[in-house]
C-alpha positions as CSV (number, residue, x, y, z in Angstrom):
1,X,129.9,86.0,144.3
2,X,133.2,85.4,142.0
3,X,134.0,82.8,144.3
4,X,130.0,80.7,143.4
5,X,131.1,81.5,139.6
6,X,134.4,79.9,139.9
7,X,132.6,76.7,141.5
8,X,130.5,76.4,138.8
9,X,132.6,77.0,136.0
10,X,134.7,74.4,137.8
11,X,131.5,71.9,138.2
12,X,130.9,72.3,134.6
13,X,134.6,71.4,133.5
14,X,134.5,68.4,135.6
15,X,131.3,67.4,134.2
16,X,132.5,68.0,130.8
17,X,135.2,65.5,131.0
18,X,138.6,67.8,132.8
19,X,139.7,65.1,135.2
20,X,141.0,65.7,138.9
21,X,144.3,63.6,137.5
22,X,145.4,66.0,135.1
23,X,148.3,68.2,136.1
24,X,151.0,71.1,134.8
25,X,153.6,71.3,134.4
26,X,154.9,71.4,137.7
27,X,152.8,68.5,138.7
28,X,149.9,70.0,140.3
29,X,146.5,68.7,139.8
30,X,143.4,70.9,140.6
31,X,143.1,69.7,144.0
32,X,146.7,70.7,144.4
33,X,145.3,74.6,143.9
34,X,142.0,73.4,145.9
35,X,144.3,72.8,148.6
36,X,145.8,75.9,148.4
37,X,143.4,78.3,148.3
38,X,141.0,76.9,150.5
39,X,137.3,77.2,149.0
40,X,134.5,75.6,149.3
41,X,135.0,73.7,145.9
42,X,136.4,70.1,147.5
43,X,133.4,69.0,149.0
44,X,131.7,69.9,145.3
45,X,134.7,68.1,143.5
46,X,134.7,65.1,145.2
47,X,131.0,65.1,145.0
48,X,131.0,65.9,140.6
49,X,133.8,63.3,140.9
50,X,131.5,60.3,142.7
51,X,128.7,61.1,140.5
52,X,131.2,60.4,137.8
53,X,132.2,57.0,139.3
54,X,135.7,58.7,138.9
55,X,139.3,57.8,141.0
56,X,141.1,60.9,142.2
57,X,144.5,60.7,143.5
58,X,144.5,63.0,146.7
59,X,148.5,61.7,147.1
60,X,149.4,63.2,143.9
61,X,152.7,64.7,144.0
62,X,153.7,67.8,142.3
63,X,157.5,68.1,141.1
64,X,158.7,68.8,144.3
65,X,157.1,65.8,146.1
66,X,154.4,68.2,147.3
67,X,150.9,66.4,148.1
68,X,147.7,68.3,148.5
69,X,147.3,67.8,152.3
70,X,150.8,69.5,152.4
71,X,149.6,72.0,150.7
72,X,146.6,72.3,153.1
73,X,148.4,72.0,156.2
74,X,150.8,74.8,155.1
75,X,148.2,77.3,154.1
76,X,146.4,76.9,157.2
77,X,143.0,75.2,155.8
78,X,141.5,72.8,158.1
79,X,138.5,72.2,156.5
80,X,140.7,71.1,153.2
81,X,142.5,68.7,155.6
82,X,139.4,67.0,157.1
83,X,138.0,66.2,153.3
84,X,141.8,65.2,152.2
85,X,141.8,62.5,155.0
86,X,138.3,61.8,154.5
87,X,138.7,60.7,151.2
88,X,141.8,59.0,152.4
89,X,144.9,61.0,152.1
90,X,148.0,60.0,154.1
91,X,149.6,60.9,156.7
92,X,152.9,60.0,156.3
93,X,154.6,62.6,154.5
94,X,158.7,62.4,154.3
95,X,159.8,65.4,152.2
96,X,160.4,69.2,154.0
97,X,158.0,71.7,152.5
């Protein structure tokens, strides 16, 4: 139940202008913490984001050269994986997480 509040709190942010680009300051966008936690929110960000005629950079680095499908990958979140190289993500990642 948090977890459907959290997706629209975050559907309402996106719609009311909080890009996917933005980051902290270590670099990490949302889909950097999508990536890492693993819910169901992708599929609804990239969907808010498309409605939006938005860009999102799914090979945005954090500080440490971190992208979200590293993130993915190392938390164990296949589906995160599948929408990351859906939307075109790649696959050729050189730094050591």
């Amino acid at each position: 139940m948090a977890e459907d509040h959290d997706l629209k709190l975050v559907e309402l942010l996106l719609r009311n202008g909080v890009g996917l680009n933005l980051a902290d300051e270590d670099g990490h966008t949302p889909l950097h913490y999508v990536s890492e936690t693993g819910v169901d929110s992708p599929k609804m960000l990239f969907k808010v984001n498309d409605e939006l005629n938005q860009l999102v950079q799914v090979d945005a680095q954090d500080k440490w050269g971190r992208k979200p499908l590293q993130w993915s990958v190392a938390n164990l979140k296949p589906d995160m994986v599948d929408v990351l190289l859906d939307r075109g993500a790649d696959l050729h990642i050189y730094n050591i997480f």
